[in-house]
C-alpha positions in Angstrom: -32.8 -12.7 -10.3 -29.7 -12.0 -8.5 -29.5 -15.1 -7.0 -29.7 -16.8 -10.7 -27.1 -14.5 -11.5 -24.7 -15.3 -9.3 -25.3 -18.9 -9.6 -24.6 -18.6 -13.3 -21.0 -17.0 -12.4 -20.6 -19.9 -10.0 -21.3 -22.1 -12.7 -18.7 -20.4 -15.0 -16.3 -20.1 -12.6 -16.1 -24.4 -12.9 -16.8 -24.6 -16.0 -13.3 -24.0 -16.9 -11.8 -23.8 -20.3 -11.8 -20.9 -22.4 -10.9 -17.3 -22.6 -12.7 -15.0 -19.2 -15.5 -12.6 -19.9 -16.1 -9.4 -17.9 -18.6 -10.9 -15.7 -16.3 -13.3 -14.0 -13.4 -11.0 -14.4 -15.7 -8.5 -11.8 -16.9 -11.5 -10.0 -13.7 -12.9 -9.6 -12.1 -9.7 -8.4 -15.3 -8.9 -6.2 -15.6 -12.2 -4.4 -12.0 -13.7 -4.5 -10.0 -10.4 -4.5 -8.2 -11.5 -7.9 -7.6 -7.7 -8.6 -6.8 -5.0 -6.7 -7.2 -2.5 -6.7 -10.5 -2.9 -9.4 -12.3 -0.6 -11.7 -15.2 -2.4 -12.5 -15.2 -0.4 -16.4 -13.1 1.3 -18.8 -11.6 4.6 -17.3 -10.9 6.4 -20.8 -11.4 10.3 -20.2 -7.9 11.8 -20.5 -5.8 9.2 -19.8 -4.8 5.5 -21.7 -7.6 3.4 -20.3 -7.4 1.0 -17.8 -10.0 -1.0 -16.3 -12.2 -4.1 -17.2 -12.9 -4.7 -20.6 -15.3 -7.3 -22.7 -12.4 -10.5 -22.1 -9.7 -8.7 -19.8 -8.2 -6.2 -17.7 -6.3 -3.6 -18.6 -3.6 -2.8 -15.9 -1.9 0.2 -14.9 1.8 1.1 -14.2 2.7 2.5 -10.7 5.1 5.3 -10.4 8.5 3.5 -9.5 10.8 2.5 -12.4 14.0 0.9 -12.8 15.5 2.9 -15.8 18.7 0.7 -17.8 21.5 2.6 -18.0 25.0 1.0 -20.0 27.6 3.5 -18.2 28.7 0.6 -16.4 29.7 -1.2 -19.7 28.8 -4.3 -18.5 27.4 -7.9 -19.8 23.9 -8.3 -19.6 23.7 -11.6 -18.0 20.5 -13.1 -16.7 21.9 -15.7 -14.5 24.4 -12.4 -12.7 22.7 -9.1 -13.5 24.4 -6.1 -12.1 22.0 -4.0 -10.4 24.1 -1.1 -11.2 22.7 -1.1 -14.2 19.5 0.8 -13.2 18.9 4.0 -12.0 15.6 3.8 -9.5 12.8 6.7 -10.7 9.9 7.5 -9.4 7.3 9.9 -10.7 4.2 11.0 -12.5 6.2 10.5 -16.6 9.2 8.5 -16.8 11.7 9.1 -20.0 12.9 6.1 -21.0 16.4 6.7 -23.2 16.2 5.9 -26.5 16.7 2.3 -27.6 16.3 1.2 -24.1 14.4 0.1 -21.7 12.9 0.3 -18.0 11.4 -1.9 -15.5 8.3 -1.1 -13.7 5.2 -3.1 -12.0 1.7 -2.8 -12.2 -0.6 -0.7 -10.0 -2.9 -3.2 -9.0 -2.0 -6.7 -7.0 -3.3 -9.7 -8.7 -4.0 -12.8 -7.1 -4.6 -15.6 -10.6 -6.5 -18.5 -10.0 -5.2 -22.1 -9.6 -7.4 -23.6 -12.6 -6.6 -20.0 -15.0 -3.9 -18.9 -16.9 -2.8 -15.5 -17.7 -1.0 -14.0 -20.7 -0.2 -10.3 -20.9 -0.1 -7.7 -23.8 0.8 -4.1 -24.2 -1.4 -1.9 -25.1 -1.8 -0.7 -29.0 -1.7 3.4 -28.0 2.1 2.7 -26.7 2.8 -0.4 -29.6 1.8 2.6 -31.7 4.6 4.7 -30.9 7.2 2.0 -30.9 6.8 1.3 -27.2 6.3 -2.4 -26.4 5.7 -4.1 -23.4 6.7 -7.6 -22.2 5.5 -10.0 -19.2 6.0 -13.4 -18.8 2.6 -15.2 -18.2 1.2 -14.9 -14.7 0.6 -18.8 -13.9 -2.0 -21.2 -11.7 -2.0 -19.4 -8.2 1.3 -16.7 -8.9 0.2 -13.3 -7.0 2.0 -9.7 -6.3 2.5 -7.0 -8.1 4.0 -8.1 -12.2 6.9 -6.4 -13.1 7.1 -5.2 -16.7 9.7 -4.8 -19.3 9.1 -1.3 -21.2 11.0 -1.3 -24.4 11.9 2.2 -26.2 12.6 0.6 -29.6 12.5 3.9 -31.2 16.2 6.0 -31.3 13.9 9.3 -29.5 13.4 9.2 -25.6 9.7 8.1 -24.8 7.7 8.9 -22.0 5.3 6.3 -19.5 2.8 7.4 -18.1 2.5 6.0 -14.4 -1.3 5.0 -12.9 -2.5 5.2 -16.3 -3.2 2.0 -18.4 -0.1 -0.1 -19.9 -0.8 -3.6 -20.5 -4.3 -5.7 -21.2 -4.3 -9.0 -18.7 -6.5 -11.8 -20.7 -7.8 -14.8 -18.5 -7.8 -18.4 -19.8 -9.8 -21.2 -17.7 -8.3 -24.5 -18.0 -10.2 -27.9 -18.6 -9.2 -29.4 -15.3 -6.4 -28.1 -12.7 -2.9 -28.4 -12.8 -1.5 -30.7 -10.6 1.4 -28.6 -9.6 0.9 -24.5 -9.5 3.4 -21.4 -8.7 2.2 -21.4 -5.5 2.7 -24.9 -4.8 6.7 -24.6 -5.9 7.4 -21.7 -4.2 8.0 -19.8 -7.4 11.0 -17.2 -7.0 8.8 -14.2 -8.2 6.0 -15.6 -6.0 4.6 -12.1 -3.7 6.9 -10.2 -4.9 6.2 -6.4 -3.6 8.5 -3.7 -6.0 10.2 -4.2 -9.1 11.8 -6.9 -9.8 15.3 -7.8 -11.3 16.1 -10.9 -12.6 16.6 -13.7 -9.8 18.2 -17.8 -10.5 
């Protein structure tokens, strides 16, 4: 029986197209390291869950943040950001100001497939307080640690709370490869390791 089991992952590992179920979301992290590290189920108790669900994965946030500050006064410009413009945190709650936002990154590495691609939400407990979360999709064969954009869109400070669960990770199999992934252009975010600014 096993044996038919995993040769039915295999087979739905190739297959392709369409949105990832929670068997190859475990099988993938298992066998191919995809996540880690993995909770094989929903960690609820206590905390804003994290773990696999029925079609994704829903990430944590570690404890380092880079909070945006505007007692510079400067331009926000994406192609010459001012590092200056964050204050580095770490800890167990981070107040973000109100009407602001931090940067952080996710708990677990991630490692995406070359035939998958990955788009990111926030979770509906922080959308629900005016928190929202933003991340780029994670494409064919990026890995390292995503750094997210935390929004406070509310004008009352809010509070993150780090190794708990932030963002749900859904995985979509393609109908054939790409023929050119991040990994194969050397993609500026590719590995990265802490929080990320922007980079040109």
């Amino acid at each position: 029986m096993a044996n038919a089991t995993t040769a039915a992952i295999e087979r739905m590992v190739e297959a392709g197209a369409g949105i990832k179920n929670d068997r190859w979301i475990r099988h993938m992290a298992r066998e191919h390291g995809m996540i880690e590290p993995f909770v094989d189920r929903q960690v609820r108790e206590g905390v804003i869950s994290y773990g696999v669900s029925s079609y994704g994965y829903d990430l944590r946030v570690a404890d380092e943040y880079k909070i945006f500050t505007n007692i510079h006064n400067t331009i926000v410009d994406p192609k010459q950001f001012d590092p200056a413009s964050f204050v580095d945190f770490r800890g167990d709650v981070c107040v973000i100001p109100p009407n602001s936002f931090a940067l952080a990154r996710t708990y677990e590495y991630l490692r995406i497939p070359r035939g998958v691609m990955t788009v990111c939400v926030g979770k509906s407990t922080y959308a629900r307080c005016g928190i929202i979360l933003n991340v780029t999709p994670l494409e064919p064969e990026w890995e390292g640690y995503a750094t997210l954009e935390i929004s406070n869109t509310t004008p009352l400070p809010a509070k993150i709370y780090s190794n708990e669960g932030i963002c749900q990770l859904l995985f979509f199999g393609a109908a054939e490869p790409c023929e050119i992934s991040y990994g194969d252009k050397r993609g500026k975010y590719q590995g990265q390791i802490d929080v990320t600014p922007p980079r040109i």
